[in-house]
Each structure stands twice: as C-alpha cells, then as structure tokens.
C-alpha positions in Angstrom: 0.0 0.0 0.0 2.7 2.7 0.9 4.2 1.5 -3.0 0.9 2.7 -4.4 0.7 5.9 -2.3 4.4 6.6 -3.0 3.7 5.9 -6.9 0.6 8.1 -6.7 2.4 11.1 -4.9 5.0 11.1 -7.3 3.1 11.0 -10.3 0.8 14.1 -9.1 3.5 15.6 -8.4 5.1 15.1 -12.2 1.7 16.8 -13.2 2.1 19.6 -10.9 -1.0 18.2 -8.7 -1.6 19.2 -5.8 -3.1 17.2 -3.3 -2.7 17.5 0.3 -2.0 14.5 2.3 -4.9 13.5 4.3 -6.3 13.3 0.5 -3.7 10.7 -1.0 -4.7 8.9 2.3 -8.5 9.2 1.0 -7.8 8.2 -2.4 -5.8 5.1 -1.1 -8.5 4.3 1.0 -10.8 4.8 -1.8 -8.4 1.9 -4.0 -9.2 -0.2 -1.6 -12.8 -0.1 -1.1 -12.9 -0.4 -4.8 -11.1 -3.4 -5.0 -13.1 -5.2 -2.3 -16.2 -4.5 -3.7 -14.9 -5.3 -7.6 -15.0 -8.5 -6.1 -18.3 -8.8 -5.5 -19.9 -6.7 -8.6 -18.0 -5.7 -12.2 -17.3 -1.9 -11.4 -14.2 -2.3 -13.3 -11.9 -4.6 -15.6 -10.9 -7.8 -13.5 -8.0 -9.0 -16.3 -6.0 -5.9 -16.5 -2.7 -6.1 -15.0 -2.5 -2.3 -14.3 -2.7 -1.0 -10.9 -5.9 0.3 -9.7 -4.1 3.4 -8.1 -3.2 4.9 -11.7 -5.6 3.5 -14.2 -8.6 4.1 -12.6 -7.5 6.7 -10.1 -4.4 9.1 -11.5 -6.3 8.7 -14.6 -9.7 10.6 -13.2 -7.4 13.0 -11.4 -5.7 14.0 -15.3 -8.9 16.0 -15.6 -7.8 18.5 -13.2 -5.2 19.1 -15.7 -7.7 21.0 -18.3 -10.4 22.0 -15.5 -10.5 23.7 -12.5 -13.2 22.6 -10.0 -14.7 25.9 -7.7 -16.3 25.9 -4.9 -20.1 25.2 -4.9 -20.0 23.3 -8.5 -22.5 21.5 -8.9 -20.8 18.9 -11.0 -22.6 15.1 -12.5 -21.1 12.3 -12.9 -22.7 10.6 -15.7 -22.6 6.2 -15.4 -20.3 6.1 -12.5 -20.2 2.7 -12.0 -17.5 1.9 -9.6 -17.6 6.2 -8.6 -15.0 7.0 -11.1 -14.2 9.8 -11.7 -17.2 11.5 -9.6 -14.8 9.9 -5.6 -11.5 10.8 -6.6 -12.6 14.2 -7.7 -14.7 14.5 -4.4 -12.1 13.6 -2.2 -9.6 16.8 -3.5 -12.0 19.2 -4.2 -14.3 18.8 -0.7 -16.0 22.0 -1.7 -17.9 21.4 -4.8 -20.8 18.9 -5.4 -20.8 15.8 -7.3 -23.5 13.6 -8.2 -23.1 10.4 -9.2 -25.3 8.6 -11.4 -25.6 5.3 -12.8 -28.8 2.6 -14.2 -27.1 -0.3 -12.7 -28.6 -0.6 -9.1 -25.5 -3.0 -7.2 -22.8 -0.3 -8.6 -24.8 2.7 -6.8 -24.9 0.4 -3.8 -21.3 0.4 -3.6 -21.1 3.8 -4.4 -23.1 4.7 -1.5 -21.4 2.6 0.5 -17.5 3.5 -0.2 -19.1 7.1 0.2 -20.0 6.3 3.7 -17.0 4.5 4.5 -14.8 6.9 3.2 -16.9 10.0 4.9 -17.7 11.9 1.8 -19.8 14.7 2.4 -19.7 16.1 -1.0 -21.2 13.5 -3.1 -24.4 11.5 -3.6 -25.0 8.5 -5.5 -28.3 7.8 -7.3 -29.9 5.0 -9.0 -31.4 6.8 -12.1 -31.4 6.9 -16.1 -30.2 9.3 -17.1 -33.5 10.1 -19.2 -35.1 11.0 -15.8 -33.2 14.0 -14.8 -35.7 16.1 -15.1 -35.4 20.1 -14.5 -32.1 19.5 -13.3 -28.6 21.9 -14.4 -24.9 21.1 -13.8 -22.3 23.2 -14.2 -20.1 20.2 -15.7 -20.7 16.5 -16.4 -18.3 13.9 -16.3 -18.4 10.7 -17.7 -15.5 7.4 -18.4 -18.3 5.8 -19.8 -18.2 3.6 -23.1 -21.5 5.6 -24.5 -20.7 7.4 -28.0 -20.1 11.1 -27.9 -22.9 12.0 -29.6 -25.0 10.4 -27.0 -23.0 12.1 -24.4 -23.3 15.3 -26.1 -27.5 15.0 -26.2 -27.5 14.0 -23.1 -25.2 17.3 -21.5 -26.6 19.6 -23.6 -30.1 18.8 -22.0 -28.7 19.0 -18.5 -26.2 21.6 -18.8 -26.3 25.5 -17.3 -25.9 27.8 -20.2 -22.0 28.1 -20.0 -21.7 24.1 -19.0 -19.3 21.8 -20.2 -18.6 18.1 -20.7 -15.4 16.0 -19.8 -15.1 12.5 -21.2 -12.6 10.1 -20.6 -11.7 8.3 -23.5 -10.2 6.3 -26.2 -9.3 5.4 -29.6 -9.6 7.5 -32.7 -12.5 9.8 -31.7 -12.1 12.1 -35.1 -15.3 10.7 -36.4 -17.2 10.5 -33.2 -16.2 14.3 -33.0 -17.5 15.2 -36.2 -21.3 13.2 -35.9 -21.2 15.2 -32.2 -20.6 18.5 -34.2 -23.2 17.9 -37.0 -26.4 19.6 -37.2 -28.4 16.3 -37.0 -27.0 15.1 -34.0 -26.5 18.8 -32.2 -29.5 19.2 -30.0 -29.7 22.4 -27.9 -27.0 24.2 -29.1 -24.4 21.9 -27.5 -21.6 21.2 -28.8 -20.2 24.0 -30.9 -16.7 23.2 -30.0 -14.7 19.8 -29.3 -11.6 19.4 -28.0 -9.4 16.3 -27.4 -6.2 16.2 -25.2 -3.8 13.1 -25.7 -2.4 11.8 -22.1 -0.6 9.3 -23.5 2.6 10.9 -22.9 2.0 10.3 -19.5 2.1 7.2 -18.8 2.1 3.7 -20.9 -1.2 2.7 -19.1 -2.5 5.5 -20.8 -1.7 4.6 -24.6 -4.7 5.8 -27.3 -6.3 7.9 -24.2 -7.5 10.8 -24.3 -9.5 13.7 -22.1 -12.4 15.3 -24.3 -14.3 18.6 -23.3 -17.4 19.6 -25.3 -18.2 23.3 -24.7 -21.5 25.7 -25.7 
C-alpha cells in the first residue's frame, strides 16, 4: 500500500497536482474499497494487470489538468459505475458537489457505500437513467463511460447551465465521433459547438490511445 501511495504522490507531483496528504490517504483508501467490492460486482476490468491506483484513479485525477473545479460546483457524474471519476474528484475538491449517477442498481450500492465508508460529504450516488433527470442543471458533467459522444453530447446539452461543459474520458480515434457530435443532426440544444481532445498518453504507458475530451457551448 505505501508503494501505491508513494507511486501516486510522485506521479501528481510530475503533473504539478496538488493534493494534500490527508487526500492521498482518502484516495488510497478509496483503491481499496474499490477493489473489495470489484470483487463482489463488475465496477471495473478484473484482467487488466494495471494498478488500480493509476488507471482508474491518477487517470480521473488527469482531468484536473484541463479544469478547475470551484467551490459550490455543482458537477454530475454521468454512469459512475465503480464512482470514477465523480470519488476521486470528491475527495480533493471537498468544496464542490458531485452527483453520481448510474442505471445499474449493485454499482450505486457500492457507491453509497464507499461514500459512507470513506466519509464523503460532498457526493451522492443515485440509481437513475439518465432520461429521468428532469429540471435538473450542472455546471459540468463527467463521464469514463463507453457511450458514443454524440450520445453524451445529447444527453449534456439537455442537463447543462448555459455556460456548461462536458469532460469524457476516453479512447481510440475519436475524429469521427467528433465530427457526428458536431453535426447539425446530431447537435440538440445548441451543444456542442466546440470539441476538444487532449492526448495523455505521454504520461504514462497505461495511458496509450487515451484521451481527455471537453465539449463546450
């Protein structure tokens, strides 16, 4: 365990970071609980040799690197499954709201419970479609989920504040997943009118082919 807070540390601190202590405890903690209850439901990939710590964990963190979280955000995180990236973001910015949504019922349970464990006060898991969010607005949605990013798109552009924006972890060659995003069939409420993507493959080999996208108004 002190390996995988050590290896965490050091590669926030390549990335300039900055996470205070009690946090990298959290986040470790966090590993754990994940891992426990992977063992019980599918929240994430049981064959992969990489370490929890930094695929599932550095890797949520990496969006800090293109967004800045502020205080009362109200931020969703869209098919958490196993809470990523919705806990790790909760645990280092304790001042901004996340909720965290998913359809399967057994992931939100262990959501809600590695949020109790972990004393989270900053984020709430839900069992919901996302089709029922009614009347609700986010600042910024999240989401590592497989879903194609014109999907994603309808779905943010329905639920985001006026100046909103969407962050998606994610792989591949996106370039023509951009472009049916961007079209005018597929654009519903004005959203997107811009795409970027951000290669973090450079940062580590668990990272090849990834990338962080952000869909703005």
């Amino acid at each position: 365990m002190n390996d995988e807070l050590t290896t965490l540390q050091t590669l926030c601190a390549e990335q300039a970071i900055e996470i205070e202590p009690a946090m990298l405890q959290q986040l470790l903690a966090y590993g754990g609980c994940l891992d426990q209850w992977n063992k019980k439901f599918n929240l994430i990939s049981r064959k992969e040799e990489a370490p929890v710590m930094i695929k599932h964990i550095f890797h949520s963190l990496l969006i800090t690197l293109y967004h800045s979280f502020s205080n009362g955000e109200q931020v969703l995180d869209l098919g958490t499954g196993g809470g990523l990236p919705g806990i790790p973001l909760a645990i280092i910015f304790p001042q901004t709201h996340f909720l965290l949504v998913d359809s399967t019922g057994k992931k939100i349970m262990a959501c809600q419970e590695m949020i109790k464990e972990l004393g989270i006060k900053n984020a709430v898991a839900i069992h919901s479609r996302v089709e029922e969010l009614d009347d609700v607005v986010f600042d910024t949605i999240l989401s590592r989920q497989v879903a194609s990013l014109d999907k994603l798109c309808a779905y943010a552009g329905r639920l985001l504040k006026p100046k909103g924006i969407l962050i998606c972890l994610k792989g591949g060659n996106l370039d023509g997943e951009i472009e049916k995003a961007l079209s005018s069939s597929n654009n519903t409420f004005g959203f997107p009118v811009k795409i970027e993507q951000h290669p973090i493959n450079g940062i580590s080999p668990y990272f090849s082919e990834k990338k962080i996208v952000i869909a703005y108004r």
